[in-house]
ZANU-417033 format. One line per 8 residues: number of its first residue (from 1); their letters; for each residue x, y, z of N, C-alpha, C. Coordinates in nm, 2 decimals. Example, Ala and Ser with C-alpha at 12.3 -4.5 7.8 and 13.67 -1.06 7.14 Angstrom:
1) as) 1.32:-0.57:0.78:1.23:-0.45:0.78:1.32:-0.33:0.78  1.28:-0.22:0.71:1.37:-0.11:0.71:1.29:0.00:0.79;
END
This chain:
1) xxxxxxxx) 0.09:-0.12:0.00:0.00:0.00:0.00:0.09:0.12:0.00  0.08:0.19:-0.11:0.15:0.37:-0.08:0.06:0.43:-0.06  0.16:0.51:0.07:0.04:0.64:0.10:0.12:0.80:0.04  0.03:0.85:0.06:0.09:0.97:0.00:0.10:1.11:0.10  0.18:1.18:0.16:0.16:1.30:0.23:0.04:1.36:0.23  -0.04:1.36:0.34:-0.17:1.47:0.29:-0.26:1.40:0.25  -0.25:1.27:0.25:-0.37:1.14:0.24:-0.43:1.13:0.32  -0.55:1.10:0.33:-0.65:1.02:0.45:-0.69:0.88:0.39;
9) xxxxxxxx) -0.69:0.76:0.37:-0.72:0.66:0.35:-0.80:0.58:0.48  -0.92:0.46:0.40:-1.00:0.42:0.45:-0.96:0.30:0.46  -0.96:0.13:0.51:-0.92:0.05:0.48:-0.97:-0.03:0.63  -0.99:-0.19:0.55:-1.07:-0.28:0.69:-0.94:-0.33:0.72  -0.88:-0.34:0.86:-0.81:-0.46:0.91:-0.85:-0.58:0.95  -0.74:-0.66:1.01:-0.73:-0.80:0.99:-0.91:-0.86:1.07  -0.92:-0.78:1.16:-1.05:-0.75:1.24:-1.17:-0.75:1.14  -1.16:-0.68:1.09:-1.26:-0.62:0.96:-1.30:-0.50:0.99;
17) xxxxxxxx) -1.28:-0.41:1.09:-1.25:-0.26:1.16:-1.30:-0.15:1.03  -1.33:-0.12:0.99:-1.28:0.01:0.89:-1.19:0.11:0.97  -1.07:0.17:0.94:-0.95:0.25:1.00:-0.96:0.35:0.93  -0.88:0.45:0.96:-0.86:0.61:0.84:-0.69:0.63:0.93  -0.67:0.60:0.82:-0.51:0.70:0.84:-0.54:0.78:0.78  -0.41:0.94:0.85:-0.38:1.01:0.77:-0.26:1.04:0.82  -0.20:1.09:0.68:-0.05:1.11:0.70:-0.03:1.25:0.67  0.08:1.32:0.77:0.10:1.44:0.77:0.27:1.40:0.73;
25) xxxxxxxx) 0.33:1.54:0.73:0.49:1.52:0.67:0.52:1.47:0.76  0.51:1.49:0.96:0.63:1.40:1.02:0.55:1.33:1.08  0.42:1.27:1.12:0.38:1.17:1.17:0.18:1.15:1.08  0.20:1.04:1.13:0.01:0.99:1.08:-0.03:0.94:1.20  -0.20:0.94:1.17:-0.29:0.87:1.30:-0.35:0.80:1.23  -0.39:0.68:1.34:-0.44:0.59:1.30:-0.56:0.62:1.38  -0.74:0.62:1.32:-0.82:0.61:1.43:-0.93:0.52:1.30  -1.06:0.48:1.39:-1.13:0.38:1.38:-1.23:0.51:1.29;
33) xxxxxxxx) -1.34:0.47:1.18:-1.39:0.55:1.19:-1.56:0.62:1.21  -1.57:0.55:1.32:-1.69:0.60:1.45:-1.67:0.73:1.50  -1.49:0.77:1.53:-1.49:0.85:1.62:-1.32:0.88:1.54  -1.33:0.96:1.40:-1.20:1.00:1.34:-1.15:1.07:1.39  -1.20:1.18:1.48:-1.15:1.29:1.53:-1.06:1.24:1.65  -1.04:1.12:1.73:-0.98:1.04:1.82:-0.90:0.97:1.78  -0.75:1.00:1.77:-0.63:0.88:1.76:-0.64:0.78:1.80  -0.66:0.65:1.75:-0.62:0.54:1.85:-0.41:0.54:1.86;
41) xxxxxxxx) -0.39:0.58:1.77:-0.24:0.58:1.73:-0.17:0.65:1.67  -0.08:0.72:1.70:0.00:0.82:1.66:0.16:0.75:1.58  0.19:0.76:1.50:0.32:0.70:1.44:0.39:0.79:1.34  0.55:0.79:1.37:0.62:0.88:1.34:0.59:0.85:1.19  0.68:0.98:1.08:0.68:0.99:0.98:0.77:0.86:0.93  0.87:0.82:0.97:0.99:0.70:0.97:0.89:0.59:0.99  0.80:0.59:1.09:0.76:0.42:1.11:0.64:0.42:0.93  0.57:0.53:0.95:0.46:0.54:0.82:0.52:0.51:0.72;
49) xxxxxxxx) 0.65:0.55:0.68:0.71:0.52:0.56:0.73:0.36:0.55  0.83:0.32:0.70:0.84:0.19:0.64:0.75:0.09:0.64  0.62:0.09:0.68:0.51:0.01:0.70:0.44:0.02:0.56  0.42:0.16:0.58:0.33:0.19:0.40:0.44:0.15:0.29  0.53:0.22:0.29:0.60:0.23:0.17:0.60:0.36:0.10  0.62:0.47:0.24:0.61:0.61:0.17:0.76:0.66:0.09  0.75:0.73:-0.04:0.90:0.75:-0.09:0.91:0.86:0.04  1.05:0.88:0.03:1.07:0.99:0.14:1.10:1.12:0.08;
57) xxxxxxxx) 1.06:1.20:0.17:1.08:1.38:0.14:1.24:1.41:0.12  1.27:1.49:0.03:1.41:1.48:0.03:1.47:1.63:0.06  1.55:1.67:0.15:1.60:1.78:0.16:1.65:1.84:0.07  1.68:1.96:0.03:1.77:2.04:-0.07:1.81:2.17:-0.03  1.91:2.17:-0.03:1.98:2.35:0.03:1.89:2.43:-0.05  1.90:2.53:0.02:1.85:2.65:-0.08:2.03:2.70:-0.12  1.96:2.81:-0.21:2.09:2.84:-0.33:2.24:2.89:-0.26  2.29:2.79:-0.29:2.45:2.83:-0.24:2.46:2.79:-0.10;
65) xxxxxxxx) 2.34:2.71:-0.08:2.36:2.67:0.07:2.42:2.52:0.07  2.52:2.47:0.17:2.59:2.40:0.19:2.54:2.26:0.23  2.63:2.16:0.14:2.56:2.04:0.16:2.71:1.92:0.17  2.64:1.78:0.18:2.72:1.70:0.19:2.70:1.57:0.07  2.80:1.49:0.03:2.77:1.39:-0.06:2.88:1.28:-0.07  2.85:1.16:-0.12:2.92:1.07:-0.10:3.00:1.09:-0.21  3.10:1.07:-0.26:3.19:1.06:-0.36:3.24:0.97:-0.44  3.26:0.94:-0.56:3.29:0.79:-0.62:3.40:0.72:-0.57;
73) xxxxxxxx) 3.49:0.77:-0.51:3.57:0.75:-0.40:3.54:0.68:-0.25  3.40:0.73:-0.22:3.36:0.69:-0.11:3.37:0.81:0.00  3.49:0.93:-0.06:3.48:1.03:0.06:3.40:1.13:0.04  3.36:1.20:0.16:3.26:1.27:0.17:3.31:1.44:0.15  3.25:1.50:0.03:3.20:1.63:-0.01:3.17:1.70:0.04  3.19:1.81:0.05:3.16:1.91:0.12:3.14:2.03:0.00  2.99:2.02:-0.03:2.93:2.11:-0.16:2.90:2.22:-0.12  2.84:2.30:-0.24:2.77:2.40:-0.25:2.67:2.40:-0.34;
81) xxxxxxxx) 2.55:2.41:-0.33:2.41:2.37:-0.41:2.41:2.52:-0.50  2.45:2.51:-0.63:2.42:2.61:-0.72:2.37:2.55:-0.83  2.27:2.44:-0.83:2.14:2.42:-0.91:2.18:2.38:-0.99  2.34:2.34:-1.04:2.35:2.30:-1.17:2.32:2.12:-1.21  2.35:2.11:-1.28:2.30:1.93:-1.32:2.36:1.83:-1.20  2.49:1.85:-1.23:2.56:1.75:-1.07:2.46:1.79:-0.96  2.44:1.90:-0.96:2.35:1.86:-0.80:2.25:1.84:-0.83  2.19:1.83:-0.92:2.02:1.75:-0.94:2.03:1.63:-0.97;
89) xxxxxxxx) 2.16:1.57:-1.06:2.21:1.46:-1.03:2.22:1.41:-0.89  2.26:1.44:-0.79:2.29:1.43:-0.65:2.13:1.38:-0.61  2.07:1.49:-0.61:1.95:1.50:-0.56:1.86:1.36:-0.56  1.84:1.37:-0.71:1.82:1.24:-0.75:1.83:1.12:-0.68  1.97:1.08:-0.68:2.05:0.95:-0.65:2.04:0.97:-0.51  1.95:1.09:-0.42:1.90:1.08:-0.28:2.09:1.09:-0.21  2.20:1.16:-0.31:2.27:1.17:-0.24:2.35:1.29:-0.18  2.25:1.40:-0.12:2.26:1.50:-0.04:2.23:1.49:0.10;
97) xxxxxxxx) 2.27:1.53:0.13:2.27:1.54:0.31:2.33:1.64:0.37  2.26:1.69:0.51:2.26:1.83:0.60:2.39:1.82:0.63  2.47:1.72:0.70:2.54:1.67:0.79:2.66:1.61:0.73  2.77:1.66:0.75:2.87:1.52:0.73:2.87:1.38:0.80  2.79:1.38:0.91:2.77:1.24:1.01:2.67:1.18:0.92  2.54:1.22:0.85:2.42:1.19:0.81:2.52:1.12:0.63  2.63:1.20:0.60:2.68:1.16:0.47:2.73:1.02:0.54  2.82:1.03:0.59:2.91:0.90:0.69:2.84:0.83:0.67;
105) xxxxxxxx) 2.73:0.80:0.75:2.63:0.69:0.84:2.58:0.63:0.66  2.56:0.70:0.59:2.52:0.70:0.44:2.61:0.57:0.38  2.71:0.65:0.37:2.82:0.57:0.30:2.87:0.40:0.37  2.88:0.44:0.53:2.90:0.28:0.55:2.77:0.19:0.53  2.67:0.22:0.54:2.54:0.17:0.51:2.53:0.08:0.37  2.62:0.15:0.30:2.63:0.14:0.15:2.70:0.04:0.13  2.83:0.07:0.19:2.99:-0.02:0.23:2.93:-0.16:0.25  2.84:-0.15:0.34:2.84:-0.27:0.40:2.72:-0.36:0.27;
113) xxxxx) 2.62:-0.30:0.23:2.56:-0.35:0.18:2.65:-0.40:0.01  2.72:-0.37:-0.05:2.82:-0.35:-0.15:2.87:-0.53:-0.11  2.93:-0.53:0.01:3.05:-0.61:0.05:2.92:-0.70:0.07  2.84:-0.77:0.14:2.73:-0.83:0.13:2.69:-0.88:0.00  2.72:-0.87:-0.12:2.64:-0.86:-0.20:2.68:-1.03:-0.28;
END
């Protein structure tokens, strides 16, 4: 099931319940729908994504603002977003990030899954 930001979806569980999610950008509720206006459950934007299958929202500097990226190398970049193709390229390939820790944590993730393979 994909949901989409800004969705409200209707759907029976294993119960046969009718539910209504709705998904906001950093979290969704889950309530029954007798009484929508009443959360039975609150869940982060991260858990909604990996349960649903939401793509994720992607960060982007604004112009000239400073970013991070993995490198074909493997070392981490330290950019500057001035809109041109490489960085939409980047973008893309989901490989910008706020943080040089957030690029790091990125790259071994990768490392490891590469060497697994």
């Amino acid at each position: 099931m994909n949901l989409k930001i800004n969705q409200i979806l209707k759907y029976k569980d294993s119960n046969d319940d009718v539910r209504v999610i709705e998904v906001f950008s950093q979290s969704a509720l889950l309530s029954c729908t007798d009484n929508h206006k009443i959360p039975e459950e609150i869940y982060t934007f991260e858990e909604i994504q990996e349960a649903f299958e939401l793509p994720k929202e992607r960060w982007q500097p604004k112009k000239e603002g400073r970013y991070y990226c993995i490198g074909s190398n493997g070392l981490i970049i330290d950019s500057q977003w001035v809109n041109y193709v490489v960085d939409k390229k980047r973008l893309d390939l989901g490989n910008i990030f706020k943080t040089r820790e957030e690029a790091e944590q990125a790259r071994d993730k990768i490392k490891e899954l590469l060497q697994n393979l």
